[in-house]
N, C-alpha and C positions, 0 to 999 in steps of 0.2 A: 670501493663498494662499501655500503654499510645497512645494514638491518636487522629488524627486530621479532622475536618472535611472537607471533598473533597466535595466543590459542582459546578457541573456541568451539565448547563441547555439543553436540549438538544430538547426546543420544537422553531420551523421557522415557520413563517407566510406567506402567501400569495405567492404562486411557479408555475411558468408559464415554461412550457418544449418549449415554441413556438420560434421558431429564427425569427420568424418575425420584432422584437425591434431589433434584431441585424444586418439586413443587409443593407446595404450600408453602413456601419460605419467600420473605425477598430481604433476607439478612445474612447470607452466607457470605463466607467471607472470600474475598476472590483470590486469595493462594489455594485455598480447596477448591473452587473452578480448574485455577488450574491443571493443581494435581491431579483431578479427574479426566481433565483431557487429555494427559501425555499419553505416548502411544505403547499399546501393550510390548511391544518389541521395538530395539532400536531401527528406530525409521531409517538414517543414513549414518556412518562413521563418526566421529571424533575428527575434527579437522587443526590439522596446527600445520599453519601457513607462514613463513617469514615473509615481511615484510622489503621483498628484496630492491635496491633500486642498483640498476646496471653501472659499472664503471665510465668514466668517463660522458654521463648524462649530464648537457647541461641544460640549468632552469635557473628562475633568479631565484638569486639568497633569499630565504624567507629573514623576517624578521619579528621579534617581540615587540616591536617599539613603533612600526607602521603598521596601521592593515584599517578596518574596516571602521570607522566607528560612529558611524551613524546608526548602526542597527546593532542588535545583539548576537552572539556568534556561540553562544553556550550557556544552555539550561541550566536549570540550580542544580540537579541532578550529573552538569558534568560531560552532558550529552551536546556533539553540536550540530549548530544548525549553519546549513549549508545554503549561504547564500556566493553571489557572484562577488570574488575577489578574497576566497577565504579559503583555497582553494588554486592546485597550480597544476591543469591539466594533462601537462607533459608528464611530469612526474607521477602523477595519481595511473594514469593510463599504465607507464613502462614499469608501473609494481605491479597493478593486478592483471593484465592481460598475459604475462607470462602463466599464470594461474590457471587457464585452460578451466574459465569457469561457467557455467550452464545458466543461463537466465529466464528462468519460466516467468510467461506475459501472459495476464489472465483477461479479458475485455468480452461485454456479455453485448450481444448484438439482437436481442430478441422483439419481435414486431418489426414495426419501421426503423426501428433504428438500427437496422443494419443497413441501411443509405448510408451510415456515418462510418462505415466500416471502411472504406476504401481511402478514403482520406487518414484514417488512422492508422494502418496499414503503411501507407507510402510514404508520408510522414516519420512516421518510427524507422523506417528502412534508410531515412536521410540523416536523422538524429540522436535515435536511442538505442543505447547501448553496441555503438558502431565497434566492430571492429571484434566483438563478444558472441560466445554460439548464445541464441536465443531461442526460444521454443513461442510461441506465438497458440492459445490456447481460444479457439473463436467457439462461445457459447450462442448457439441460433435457433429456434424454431422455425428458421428459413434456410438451410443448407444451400438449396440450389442459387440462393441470392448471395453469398458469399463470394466478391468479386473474386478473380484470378491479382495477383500483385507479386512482380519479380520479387524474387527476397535473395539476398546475395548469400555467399557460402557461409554454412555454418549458421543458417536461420532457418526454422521451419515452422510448419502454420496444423494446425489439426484442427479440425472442426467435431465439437460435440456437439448433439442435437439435445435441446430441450425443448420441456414445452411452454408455448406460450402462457399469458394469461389475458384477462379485462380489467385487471387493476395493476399499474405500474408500482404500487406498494408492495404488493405480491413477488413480483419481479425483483426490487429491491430485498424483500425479504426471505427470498431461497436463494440469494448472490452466496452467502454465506456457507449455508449446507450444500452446495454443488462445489464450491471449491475445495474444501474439507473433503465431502467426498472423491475427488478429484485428485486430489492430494494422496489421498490413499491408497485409488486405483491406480494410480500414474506417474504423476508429477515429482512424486517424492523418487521417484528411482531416475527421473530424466533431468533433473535437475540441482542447482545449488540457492537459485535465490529463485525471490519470487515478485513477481510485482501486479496488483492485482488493481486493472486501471478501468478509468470510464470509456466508453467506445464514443461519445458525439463530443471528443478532443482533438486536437492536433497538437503535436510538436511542432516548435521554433527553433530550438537552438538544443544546445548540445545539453541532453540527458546521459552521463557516463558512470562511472566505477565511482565518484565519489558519493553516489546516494545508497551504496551499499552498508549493510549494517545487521545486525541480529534481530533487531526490529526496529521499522522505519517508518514513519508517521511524518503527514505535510501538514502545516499550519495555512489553516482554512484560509481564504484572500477577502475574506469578508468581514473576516474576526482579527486578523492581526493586531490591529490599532486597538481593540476595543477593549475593554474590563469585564473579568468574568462574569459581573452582575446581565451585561448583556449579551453573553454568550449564550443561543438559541439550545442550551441544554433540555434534557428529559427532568421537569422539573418535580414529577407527582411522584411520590416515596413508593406508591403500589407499583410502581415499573422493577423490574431489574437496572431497567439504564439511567435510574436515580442518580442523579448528583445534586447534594443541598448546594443552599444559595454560596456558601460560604467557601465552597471549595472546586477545585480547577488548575489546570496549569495554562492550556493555549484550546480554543478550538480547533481539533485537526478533521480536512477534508475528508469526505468518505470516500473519495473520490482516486485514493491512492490509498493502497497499503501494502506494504513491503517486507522484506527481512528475509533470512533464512528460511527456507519450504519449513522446517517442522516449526520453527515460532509460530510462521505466518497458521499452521494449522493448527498450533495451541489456541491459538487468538481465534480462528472462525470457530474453532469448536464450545468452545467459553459464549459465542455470541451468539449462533445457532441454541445452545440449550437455552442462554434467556431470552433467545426469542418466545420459542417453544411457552415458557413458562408464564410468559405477559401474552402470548394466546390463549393458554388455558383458562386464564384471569380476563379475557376480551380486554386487554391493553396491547394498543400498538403507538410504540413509542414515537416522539415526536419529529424523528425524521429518519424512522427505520433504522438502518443499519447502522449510520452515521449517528445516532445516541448512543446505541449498544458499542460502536468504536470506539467513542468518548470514555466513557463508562470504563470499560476495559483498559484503554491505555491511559486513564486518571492512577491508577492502580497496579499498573505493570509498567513502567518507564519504558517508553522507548529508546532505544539505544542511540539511534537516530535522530534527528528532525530536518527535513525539507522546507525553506524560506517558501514565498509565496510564489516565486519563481517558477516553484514544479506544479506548482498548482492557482491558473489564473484563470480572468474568465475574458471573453472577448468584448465584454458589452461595460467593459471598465477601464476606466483611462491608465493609462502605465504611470506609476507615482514614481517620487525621485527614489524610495529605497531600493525601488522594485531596477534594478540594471538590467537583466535579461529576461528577460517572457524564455521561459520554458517550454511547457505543455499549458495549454490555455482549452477550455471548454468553451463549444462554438456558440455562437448565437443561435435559436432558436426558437420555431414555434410549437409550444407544447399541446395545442388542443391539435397540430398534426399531426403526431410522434407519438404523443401517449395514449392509452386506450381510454385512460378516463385524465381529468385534469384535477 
């Protein structure tokens, strides 16, 4: 046997959800976002986990001198990125499933697109996070369309009801403040991680323990290859989700965001108030939440990063870096799904 001890603190003081501190300004510095969002009381415990792997487990030897090297496997910041073959999932599984650990799954299904629920659904029940209790979180203004889907032991599904809108911008822009709120009401006492995904996706292949993290961010499938100059940033300095030309790590999809429940609720809380604050100013950033994500985790390193693997689209051809299709976002028609285009 051998392992190491993982510890990670996971209690924040003092959390103000008010945009009050934040309006007229759009030069605050984002450790004070922060600070302003931790939670008045510790949200959940101090966790210190060993790394334990069972005696007599076998897997092949890892090595320093073979693995991946077509693509890059760790941030300058040290953080890696989890692509197929960087990674040994016998071993990743028999350390943290003894862990006995909670995985809240956040997926908003509102309008028509809760047609895409059932696919998503059955999917995750064959590939993500097998073998883990999961909490399954369905955000709907259509409760009663909420398919039925077996979910095997130790998965469960709650349905909250919100309300619709006529602008799917709208919709993208209170993902934030329901989870956050969500988080507070709930999630944070049912859970240890959180993952907060798009509903008109599907799983392919194995989603597990190794995209776990303190804060966990996927690199967009549209931006991998490209230079920050062309990364579809919030470019106009009046937004909060400002980024000058000159600065950037990777575009990450909005489409995934992850980590520990109280990270995951520093981060919506941070992005909720500059939402807040580029409405009072009639700015809506250039691709809603996924600017104000950027923005935020330009600034707060992820701990994490996800290859393009956990995040691909259907209506794009599989490249040589890309090994496994993950969760893929389906093809679609948006003038029938969404209420405006």
């Amino acid at each position: 046997m051998f392992c190491f001890s993982l510890l990670e603190s996971s209690c924040f003081l003092g959390m103000s959800t008010s945009t009050s501190s934040l309006k007229g300004s759009t030069d605050i510095p984002v450790d004070e976002d922060v600070k302003s969002s931790s939670p008045s009381k510790p949200m959940v415990r101090s966790r210190v986990w060993n790394m334990v792997s069972p005696e007599k487990l076998l897997y092949k030897q890892p090595s320093v001198l073979v693995g991946r090297t077509d693509v890059v496997t760790v941030t300058p910041w040290l953080a890696s990125i989890i692509w197929e073959g960087t990674f040994d999932p016998v071993l990743v599984d028999n350390i943290y499933k003894p862990m006995n650990l909670t995985i809240a799954t956040t997926v908003f299904a509102v309008g028509k697109y809760v047609s895409f629920l059932r696919d998503f659904l059955e999917t995750a029940e064959m590939h993500f996070m097998v073998g883990f209790n999961v909490r399954y979180y369905v955000f709907t203004d259509r409760p009663q369309d909420v398919p039925s889907v077996n979910l095997t032991q130790g998965r469960h599904l709650s349905v909250i009801q919100v309300p619709g809108s006529n602008r799917w911008q709208e919709i993208s822009a209170r993902r934030m403040e329901i989870i956050q709120t969500t988080i507070e009401s709930q999630i944070r006492r049912e859970a240890d991680y959180i993952f907060c995904l798009d509903v008109d996706s599907k799983f392919h292949a194995r989603w597990g323990a190794e995209s776990l993290g303190r804060l966990v961010a996927v690199i967009h499938p549209g931006y991998y290859d490209q230079t920050r100059a062309n990364f579809p940033y919030e470019r106009r300095p009046a937004s909060m989700a400002y980024i000058p030309m000159d600065e950037g790590d990777y575009y990450y999809g909005g489409a995934m965001i992850g980590g520990f429940v109280e990270d995951v609720y520093t981060l919506t809380t941070v992005c909720r108030n500059r939402f807040a604050v580029d409405a009072g100013n009639s700015i809506e950033a250039a691709w809603q939440e996924e600017s104000h994500l950027n923005r935020y985790l330009l600034y707060n390193k992820p701990s994490k990063v996800l290859s393009p693997e956990y995040l691909w689209q259907d209506f794009k051809a599989k490249t040589k870096e890309v090994k496994v299709i993950r969760f893929s976002g389906v093809i679609k028609n948006y003038a029938e799904v969404r209420p405006n285009v």
